[in-house]
C-alpha beads as a LAMMPS data file, in Angstrom:
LAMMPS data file: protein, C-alpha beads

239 atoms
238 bonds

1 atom types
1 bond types

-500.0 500.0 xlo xhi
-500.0 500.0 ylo yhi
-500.0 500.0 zlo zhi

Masses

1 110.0

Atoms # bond

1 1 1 87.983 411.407 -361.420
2 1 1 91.124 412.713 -359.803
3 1 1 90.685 415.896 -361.180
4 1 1 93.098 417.715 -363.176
5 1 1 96.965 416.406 -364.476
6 1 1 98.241 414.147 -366.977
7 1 1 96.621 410.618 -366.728
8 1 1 98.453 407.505 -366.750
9 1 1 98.030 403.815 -366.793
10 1 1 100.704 401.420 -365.214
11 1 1 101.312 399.357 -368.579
12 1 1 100.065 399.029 -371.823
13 1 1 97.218 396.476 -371.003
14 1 1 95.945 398.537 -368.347
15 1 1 94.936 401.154 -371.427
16 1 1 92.778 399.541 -373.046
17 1 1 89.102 400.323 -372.301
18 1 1 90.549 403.737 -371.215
19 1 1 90.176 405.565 -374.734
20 1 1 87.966 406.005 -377.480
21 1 1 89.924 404.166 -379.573
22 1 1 92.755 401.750 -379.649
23 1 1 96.002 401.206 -381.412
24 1 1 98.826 403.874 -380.561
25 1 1 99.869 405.031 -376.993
26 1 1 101.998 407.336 -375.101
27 1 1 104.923 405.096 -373.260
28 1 1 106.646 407.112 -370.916
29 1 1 109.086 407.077 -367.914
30 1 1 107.543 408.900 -364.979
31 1 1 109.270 410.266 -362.353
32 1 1 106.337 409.755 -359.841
33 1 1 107.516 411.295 -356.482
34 1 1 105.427 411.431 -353.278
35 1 1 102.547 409.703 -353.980
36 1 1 98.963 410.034 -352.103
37 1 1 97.029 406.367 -353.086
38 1 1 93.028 406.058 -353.191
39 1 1 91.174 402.950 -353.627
40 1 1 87.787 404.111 -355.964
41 1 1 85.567 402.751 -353.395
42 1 1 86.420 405.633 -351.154
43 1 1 85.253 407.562 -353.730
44 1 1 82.509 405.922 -355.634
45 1 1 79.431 405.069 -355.392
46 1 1 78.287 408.153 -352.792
47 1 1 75.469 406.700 -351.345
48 1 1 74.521 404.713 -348.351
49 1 1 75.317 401.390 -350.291
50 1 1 79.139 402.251 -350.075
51 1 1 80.391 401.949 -346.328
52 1 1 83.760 402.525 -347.719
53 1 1 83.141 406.192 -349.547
54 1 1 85.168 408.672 -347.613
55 1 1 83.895 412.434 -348.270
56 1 1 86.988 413.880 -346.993
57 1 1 89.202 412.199 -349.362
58 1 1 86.757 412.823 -352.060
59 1 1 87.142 416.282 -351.511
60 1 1 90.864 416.220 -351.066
61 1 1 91.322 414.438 -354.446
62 1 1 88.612 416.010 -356.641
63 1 1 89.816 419.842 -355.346
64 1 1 93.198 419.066 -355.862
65 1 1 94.371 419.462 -352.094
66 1 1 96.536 416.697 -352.491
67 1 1 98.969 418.904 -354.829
68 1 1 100.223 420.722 -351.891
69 1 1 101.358 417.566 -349.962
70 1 1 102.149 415.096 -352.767
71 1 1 102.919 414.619 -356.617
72 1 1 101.148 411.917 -357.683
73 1 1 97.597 410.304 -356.972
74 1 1 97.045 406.763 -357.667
75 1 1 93.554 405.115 -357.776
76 1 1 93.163 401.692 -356.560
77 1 1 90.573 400.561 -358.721
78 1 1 90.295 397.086 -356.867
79 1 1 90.803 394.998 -360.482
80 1 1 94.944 396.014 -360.756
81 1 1 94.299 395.910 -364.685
82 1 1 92.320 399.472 -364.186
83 1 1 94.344 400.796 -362.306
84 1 1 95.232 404.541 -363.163
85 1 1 97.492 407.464 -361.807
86 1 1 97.872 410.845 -362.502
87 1 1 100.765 413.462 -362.058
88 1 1 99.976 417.100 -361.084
89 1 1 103.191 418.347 -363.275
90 1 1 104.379 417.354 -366.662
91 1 1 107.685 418.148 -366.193
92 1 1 107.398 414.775 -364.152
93 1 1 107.527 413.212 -367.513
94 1 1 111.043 412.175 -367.926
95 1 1 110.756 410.823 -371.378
96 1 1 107.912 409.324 -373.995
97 1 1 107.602 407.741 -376.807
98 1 1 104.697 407.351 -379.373
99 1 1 103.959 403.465 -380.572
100 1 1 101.442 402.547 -382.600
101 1 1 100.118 398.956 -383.713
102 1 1 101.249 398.269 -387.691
103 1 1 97.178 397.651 -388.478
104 1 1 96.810 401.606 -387.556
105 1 1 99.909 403.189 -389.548
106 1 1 101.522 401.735 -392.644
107 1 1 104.035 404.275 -393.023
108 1 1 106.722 402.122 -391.634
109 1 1 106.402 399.193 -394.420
110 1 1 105.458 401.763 -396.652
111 1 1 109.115 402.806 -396.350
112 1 1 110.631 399.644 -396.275
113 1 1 111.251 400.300 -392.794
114 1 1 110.257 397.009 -391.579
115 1 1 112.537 394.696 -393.019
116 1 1 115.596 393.919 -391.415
117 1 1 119.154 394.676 -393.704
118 1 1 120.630 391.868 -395.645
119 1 1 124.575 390.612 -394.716
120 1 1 127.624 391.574 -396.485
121 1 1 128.640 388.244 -398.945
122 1 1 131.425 387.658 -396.623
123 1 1 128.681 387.222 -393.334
124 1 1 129.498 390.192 -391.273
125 1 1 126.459 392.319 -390.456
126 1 1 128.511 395.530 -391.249
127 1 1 126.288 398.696 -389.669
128 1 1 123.580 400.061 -392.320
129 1 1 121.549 403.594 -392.304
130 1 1 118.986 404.190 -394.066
131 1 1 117.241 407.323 -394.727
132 1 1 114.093 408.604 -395.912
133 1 1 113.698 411.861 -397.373
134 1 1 111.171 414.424 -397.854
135 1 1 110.192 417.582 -399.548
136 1 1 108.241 420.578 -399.286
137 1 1 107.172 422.573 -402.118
138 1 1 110.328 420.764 -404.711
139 1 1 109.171 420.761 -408.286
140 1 1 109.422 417.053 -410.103
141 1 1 110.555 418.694 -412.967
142 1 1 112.280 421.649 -413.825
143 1 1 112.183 424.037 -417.179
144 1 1 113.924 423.946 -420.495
145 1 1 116.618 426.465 -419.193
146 1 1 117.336 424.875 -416.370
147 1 1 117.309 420.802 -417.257
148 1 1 116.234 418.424 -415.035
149 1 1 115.994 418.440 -411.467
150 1 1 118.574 415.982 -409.746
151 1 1 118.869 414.689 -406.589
152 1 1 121.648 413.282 -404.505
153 1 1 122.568 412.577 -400.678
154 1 1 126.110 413.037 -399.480
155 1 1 127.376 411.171 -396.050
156 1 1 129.821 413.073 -394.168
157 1 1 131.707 412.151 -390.628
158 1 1 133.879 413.797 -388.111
159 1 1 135.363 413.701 -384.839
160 1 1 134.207 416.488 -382.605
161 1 1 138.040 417.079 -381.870
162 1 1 139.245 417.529 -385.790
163 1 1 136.521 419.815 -386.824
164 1 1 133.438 419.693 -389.183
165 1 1 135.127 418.433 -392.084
166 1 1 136.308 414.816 -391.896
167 1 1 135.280 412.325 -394.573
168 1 1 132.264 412.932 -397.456
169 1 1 131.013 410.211 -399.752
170 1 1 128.527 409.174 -401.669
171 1 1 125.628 407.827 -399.788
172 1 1 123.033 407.973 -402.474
173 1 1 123.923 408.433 -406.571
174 1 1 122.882 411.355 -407.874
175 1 1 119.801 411.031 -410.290
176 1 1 116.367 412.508 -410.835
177 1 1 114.214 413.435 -408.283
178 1 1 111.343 412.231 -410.030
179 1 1 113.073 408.886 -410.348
180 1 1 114.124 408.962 -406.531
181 1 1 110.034 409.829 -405.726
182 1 1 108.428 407.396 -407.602
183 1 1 111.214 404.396 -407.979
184 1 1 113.005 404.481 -404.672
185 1 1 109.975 405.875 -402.953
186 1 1 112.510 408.339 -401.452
187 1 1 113.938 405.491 -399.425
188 1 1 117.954 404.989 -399.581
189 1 1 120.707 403.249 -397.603
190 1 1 124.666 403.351 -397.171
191 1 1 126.585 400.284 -395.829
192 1 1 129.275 401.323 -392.817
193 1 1 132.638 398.871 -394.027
194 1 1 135.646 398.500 -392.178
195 1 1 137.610 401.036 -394.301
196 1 1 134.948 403.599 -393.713
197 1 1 136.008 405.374 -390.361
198 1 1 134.753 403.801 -387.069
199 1 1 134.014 406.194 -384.340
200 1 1 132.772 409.053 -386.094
201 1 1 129.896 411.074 -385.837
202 1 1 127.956 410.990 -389.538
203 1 1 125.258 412.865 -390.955
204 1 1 123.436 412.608 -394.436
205 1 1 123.398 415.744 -396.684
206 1 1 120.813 415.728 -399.010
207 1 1 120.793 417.699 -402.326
208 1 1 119.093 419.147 -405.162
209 1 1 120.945 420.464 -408.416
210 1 1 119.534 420.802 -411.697
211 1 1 121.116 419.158 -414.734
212 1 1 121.848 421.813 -416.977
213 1 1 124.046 423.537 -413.544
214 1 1 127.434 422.505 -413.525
215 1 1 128.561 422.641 -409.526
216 1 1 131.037 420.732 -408.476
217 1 1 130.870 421.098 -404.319
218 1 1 126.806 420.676 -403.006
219 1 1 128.604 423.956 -400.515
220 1 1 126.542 425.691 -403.329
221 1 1 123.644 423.475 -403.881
222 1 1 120.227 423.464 -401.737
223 1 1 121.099 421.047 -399.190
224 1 1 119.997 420.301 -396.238
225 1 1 121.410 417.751 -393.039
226 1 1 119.846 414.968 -390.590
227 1 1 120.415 414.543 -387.482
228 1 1 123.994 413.334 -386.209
229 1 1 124.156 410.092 -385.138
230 1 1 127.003 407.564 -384.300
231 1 1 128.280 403.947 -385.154
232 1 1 129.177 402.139 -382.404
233 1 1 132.333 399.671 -384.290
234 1 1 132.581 397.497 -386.962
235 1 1 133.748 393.576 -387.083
236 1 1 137.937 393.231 -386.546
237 1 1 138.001 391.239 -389.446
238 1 1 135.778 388.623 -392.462
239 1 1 136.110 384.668 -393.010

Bonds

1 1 1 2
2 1 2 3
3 1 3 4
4 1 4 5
5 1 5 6
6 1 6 7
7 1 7 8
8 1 8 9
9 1 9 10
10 1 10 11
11 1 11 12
12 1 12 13
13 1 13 14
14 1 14 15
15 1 15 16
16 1 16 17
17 1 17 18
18 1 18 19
19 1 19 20
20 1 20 21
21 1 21 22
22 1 22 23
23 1 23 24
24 1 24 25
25 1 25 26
26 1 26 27
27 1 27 28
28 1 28 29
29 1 29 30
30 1 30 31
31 1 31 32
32 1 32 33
33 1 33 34
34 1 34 35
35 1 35 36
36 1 36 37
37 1 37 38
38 1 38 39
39 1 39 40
40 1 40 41
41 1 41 42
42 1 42 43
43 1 43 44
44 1 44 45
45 1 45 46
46 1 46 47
47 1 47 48
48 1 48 49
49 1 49 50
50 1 50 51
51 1 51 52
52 1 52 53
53 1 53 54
54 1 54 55
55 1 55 56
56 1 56 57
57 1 57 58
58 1 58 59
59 1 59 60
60 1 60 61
61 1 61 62
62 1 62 63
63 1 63 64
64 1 64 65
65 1 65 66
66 1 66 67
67 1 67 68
68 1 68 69
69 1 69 70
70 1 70 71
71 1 71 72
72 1 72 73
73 1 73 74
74 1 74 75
75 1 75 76
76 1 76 77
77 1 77 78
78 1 78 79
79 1 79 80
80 1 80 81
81 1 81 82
82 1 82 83
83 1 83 84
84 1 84 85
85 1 85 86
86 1 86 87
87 1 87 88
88 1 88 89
89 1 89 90
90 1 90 91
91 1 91 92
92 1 92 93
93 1 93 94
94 1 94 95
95 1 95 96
96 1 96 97
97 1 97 98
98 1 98 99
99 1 99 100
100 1 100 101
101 1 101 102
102 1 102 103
103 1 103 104
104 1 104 105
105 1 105 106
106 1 106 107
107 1 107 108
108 1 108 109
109 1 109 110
110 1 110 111
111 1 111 112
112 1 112 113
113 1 113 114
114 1 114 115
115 1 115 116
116 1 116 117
117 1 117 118
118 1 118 119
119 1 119 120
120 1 120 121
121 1 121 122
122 1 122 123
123 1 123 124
124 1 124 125
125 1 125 126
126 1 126 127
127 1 127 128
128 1 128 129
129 1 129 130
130 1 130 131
131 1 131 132
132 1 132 133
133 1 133 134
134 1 134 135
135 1 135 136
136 1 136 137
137 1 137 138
138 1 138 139
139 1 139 140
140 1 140 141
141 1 141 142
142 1 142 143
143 1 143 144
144 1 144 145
145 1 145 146
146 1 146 147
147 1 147 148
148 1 148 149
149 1 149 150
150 1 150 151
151 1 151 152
152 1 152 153
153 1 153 154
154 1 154 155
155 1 155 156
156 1 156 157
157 1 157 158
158 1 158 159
159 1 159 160
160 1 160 161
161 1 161 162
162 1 162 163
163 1 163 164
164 1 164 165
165 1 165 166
166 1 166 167
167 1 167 168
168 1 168 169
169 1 169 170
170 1 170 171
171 1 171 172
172 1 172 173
173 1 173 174
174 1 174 175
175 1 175 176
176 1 176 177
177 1 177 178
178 1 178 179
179 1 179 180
180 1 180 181
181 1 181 182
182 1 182 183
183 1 183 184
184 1 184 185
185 1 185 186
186 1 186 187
187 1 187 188
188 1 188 189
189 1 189 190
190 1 190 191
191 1 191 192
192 1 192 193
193 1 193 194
194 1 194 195
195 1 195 196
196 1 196 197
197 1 197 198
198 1 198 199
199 1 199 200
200 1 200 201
201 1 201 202
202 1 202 203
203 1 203 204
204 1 204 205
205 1 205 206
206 1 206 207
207 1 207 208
208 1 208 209
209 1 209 210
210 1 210 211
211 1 211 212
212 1 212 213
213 1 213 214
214 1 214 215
215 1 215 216
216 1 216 217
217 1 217 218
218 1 218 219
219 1 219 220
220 1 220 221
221 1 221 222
222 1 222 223
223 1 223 224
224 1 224 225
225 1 225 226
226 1 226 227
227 1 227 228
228 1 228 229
229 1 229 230
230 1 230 231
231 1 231 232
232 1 232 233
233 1 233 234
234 1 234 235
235 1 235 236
236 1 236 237
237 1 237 238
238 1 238 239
């Protein structure tokens, strides 16, 4: 209709009769710059029972003439929930995300992902992480020469100032990988506690050995790394 860019609708609502089918959506932040507006009866119907169609907008719009003078064309549909705009670059998209209703994906319960982390005893709600890890092409079992296949997940934390190498501990115990698959559903979690170094910058290392190996540092284990990420503080102090 306004010929070719990225399509947008003002809000979630406004989507829906839009697609072919319903239940996820791309929410982003738009940087919508000069901005040429249409109402659709200047464009539609184009016939004598529309005083209001305007054929040199029509052309402007469906040609794309408006790109040289403006960024962004919005249509006026007349009913505000259909409204619809569209932006002529994509680096006009400053940021997205993807959301999608629980009824269409059930990965995030499947996970355990939707329940919210239980208190320490004492009652602070000390920070919690939890991780979900994947593999590619990792054998559930291993051979008779090399034991069993084991899995762990290190956490490790630094300040950018004091180098790579800060603090390392235990964020998941090391134990089978089959065990990890099918009875942890390869879901884990490590608590943040006071003692445990606020301010740092952490990132889970996860592991594979096999049992019949004996290696002390994972340096020389297939590992892997997340993401970094950072804790913002933990509570002064428990009653």
């Amino acid at each position: 209709m306004l010929d070719s860019g990225v399509y947008f609708a003002p809000s979630v609502e406004d989507t829906v009769g839009k697609a072919r089918g319903d239940g996820a959506w791309f929410v982003a932040q738009i940087r919508m710059g000069k901005i040429f507006q249409i109402n659709k009866n200047e464009l539609y119907p184009v016939d004598a029972s529309n005083p209001n169609y305007n054929k040199e907008k029509d052309i402007l719009v469906k040609s794309s003439a408006w790109y040289s003078e403006y960024d962004t064309c919005y249509l006026n549909h007349g009913d505000d929930s259909r409204d619809e705009f569209v932006v002529k670059d994509r680096e006009q998209i400053i940021k997205w995300v993807v959301v999608i209703e629980r009824p269409h994906n059930s990965t995030v319960e499947y996970y355990g992902l939707d329940k919210e982390f239980d208190s320490t005893p004492c009652g602070c709600s000390y920070a919690k992480a939890r991780f979900v890890v994947l593999f590619d092409g990792v054998p559930l079992t291993a051979d008779e020469k090399q034991g069993e296949v084991l899995f762990g997940v290190e956490i490790r934390g630094w300040r950018p100032a004091s180098g790579p190498r800060g603090y390392i501990a235990t964020a998941f115990n090391t134990t089978t990988l089959e065990d990890f698959t099918e009875n942890y559903r390869n879901v884990g979690e490590f608590t943040f506690t006071p003692d445990v170094f606020p301010g740092y910058f952490w990132f889970f290392r996860p592991f594979l050995t096999f049992s019949k190996f004996n290696v002390v540092s994972t340096n020389f284990m297939t590992a892997a790394a997340s993401e970094s990420f950072h804790v913002q503080g933990f509570p002064m102090r428990c009653s």
